[in-house]
N, C-alpha and C positions, 0 to 999 in steps of 0.2 A: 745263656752263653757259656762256654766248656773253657777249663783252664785248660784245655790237651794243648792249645794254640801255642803256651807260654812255655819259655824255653827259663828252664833254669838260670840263664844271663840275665832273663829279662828283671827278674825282682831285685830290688833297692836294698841291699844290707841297709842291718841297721847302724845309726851313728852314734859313736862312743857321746857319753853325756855323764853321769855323776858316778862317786863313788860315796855307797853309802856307809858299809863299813862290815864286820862281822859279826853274825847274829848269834851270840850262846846259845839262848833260849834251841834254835833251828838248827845248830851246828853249821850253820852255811854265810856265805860273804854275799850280801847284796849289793849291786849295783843297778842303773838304770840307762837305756839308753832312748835312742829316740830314733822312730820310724816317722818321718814327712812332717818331723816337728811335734810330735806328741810322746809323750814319756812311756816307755815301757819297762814295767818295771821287771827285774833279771837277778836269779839268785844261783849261784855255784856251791853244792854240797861240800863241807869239809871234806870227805873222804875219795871225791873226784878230783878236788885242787890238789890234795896231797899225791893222788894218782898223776896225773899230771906233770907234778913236781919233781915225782920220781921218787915221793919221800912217804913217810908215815907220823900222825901226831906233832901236827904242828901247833904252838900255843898261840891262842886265841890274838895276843899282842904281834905274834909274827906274822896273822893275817893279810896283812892289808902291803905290807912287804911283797908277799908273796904271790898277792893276788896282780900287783903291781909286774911283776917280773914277767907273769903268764898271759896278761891281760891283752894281748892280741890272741894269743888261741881262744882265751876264754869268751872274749867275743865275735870270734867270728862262728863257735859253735854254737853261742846262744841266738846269734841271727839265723844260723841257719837252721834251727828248732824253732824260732818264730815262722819262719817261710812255710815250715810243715805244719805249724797250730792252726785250730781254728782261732778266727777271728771275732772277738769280744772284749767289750770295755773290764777291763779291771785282771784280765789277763798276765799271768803270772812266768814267765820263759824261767824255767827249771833244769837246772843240769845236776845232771846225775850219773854216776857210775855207768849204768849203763850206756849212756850217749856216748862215749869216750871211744866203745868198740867199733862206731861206725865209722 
């Protein structure tokens, strides 16, 4: 069976779920959300939220402020990056700089 049928209305955004916090180690802020009740886990580059923000070099403690402020953009581009992924358990929705341009 062909997804040509499927209209881009037709898929489920995903639903806002946890915040996990910011990663040093990854330079990025993780969060998770959930598709039909299973957790998918979701990460936004430091240097895309700072794009975003309209800022540059934000410290690590001001993350989760910040990620707070944006967190409806931030998730409706990491749903709409899951709708384009393939589909697999332990699947990781990554935002990055380049996603921003679309």
């Amino acid at each position: 069976m062909s997804d040509a049928g499927l209209d881009r209305d037709d898929l489920m955004p995903l639903m806002r779920h946890k915040i996990i916090g910011h990663d040093l180690e990854r330079l990025a802020f993780r969060f998770t959300m959930l598709n039909d009740g299973e957790v998918v886990q979701c990460q936004i580059s430091d240097a895309a939220m700072d794009e975003l923000a309209g800022m540059q070099g934000t410290e690590s403690s001001a993350r989760q402020a910040q990620f707070l402020s944006l967190r409806e953009t931030i998730e409706r581009i990491a749903s709409d990056l899951y709708d384009e992924a393939p589909r697999f358990p332990g699947y990781v929705v990554r935002i990055f700089m380049r996603h921003l341009a679309k």
